[in-house]
C-alpha positions as CSV (number, residue, x, y, z in Angstrom):
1,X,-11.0,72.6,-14.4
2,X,-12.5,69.9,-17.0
3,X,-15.5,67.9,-15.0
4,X,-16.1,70.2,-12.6
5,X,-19.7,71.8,-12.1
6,X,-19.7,75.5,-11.4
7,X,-23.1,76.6,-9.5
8,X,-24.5,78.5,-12.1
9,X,-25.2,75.3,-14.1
10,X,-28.2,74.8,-12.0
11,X,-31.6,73.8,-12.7
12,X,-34.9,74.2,-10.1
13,X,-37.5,72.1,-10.4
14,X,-40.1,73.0,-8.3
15,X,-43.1,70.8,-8.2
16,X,-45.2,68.7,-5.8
17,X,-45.4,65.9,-8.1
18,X,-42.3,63.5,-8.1
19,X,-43.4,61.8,-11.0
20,X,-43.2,65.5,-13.2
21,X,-40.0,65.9,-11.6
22,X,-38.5,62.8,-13.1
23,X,-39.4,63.5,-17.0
24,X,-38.4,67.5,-16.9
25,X,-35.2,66.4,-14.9
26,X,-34.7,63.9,-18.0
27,X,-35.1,66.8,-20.6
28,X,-32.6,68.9,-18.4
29,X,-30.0,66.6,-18.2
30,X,-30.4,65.3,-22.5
31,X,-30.3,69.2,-23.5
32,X,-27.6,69.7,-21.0
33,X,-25.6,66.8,-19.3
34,X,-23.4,69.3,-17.8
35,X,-26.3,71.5,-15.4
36,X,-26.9,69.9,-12.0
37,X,-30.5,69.8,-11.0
38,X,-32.3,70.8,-8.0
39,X,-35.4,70.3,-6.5
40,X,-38.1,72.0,-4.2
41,X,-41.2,70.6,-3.3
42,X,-42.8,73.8,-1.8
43,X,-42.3,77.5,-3.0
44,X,-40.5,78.2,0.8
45,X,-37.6,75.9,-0.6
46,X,-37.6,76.9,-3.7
47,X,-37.5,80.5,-2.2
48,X,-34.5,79.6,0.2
49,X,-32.6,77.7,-3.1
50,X,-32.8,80.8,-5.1
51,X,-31.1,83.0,-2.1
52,X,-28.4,80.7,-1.1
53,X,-27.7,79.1,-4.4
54,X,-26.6,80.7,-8.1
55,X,-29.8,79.2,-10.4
56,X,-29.6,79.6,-14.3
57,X,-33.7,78.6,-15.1
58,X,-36.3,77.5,-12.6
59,X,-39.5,75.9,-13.6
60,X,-42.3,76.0,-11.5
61,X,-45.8,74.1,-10.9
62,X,-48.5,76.8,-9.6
63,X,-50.3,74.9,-7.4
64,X,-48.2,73.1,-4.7
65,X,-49.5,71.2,-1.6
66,X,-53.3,72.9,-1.7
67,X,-51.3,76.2,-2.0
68,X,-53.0,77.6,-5.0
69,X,-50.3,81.3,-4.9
70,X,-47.4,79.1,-3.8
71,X,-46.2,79.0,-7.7
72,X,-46.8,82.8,-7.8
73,X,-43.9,83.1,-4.8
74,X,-41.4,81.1,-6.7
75,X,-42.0,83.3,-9.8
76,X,-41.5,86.5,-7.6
77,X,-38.6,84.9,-6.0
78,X,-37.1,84.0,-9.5
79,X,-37.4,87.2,-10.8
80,X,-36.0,89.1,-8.2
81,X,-33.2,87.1,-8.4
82,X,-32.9,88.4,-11.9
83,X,-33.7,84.2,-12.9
84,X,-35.5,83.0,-16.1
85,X,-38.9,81.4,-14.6
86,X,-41.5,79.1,-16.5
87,X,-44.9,78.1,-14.8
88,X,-45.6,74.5,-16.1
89,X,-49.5,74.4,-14.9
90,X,-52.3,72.9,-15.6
91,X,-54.6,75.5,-14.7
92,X,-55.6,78.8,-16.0
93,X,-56.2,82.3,-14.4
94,X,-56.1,85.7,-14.7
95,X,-52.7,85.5,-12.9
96,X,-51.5,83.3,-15.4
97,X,-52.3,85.5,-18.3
98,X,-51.1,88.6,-16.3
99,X,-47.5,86.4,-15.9
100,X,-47.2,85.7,-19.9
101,X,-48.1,89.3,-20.4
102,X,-44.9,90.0,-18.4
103,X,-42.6,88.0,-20.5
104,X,-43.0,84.9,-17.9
105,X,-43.7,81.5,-19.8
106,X,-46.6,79.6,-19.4
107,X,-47.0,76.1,-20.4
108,X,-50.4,74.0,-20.1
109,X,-49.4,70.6,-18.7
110,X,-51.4,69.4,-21.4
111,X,-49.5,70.9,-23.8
112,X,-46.0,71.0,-23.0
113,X,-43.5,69.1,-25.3
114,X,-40.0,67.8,-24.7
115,X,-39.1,70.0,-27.6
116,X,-40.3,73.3,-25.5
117,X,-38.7,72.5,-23.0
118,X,-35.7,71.3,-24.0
119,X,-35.8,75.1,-25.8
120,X,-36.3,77.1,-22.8
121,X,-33.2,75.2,-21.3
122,X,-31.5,76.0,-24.0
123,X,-32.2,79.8,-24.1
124,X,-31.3,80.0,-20.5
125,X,-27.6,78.5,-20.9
126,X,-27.3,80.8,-24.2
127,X,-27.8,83.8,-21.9
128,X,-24.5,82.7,-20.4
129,X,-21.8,85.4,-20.6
């Protein structure tokens, strides 16, 4: 049916920082005007989203409310959903390095472009069957 939204046109954004949320909910919606995003400020909700709801990409902060694993729980989550993940972070750790040697993306804060992410958007709505 033309105009409807099918659930597996979603988008998670899951970040402490409404601010972030704003600009990567912009790129979402220029690369893809048809995906509905949804947020999470907390891995718990962004934990409950990915059980209850169908998710096509989820991008994560890894440090949420003082919770320095809390990012690590929505990338387990993700990926036992069988859901692309991406850690946007600022940080860097060993557990970082361990995730991009397991295929998970990793962007620096720092270093993060429109462009990048507007790609990794992309490459999750290609995988569409």
């Amino acid at each position: 049916m033309p105009g409807t939204i099918r659930h597996g046109h979603r988008v998670l954004l899951v970040d402490d920082e409404p601010a972030l949320l704003v600009v990567l909910r912009r790129v979402v919606q220029r690369v893809r005007p048809d995906a509905v995003v949804v947020y999470a400020s907390d891995a718990e909700t962004a934990q409950w989203q990915l059980r209850s709801t169908s998710i096509r990409l989820v991008v994560t902060d890894m440090r949420m409310n003082d919770d320095d694993a809390a990012g690590l729980r929505v990338v387990d989550a993700a990926r036992s959903a069988g859901v692309p993940v991406a850690v946007l972070t600022g940080a860097s750790s060993k557990e970082l390095e361990e995730l991009q040697r397991q295929g998970v993306t990793v962007l620096q804060k720092c270093a993060a472009t429109a462009a990048r992410l507007a790609q990794l958007v992309e490459e999750a709505f290609a995988a569409e069957a």
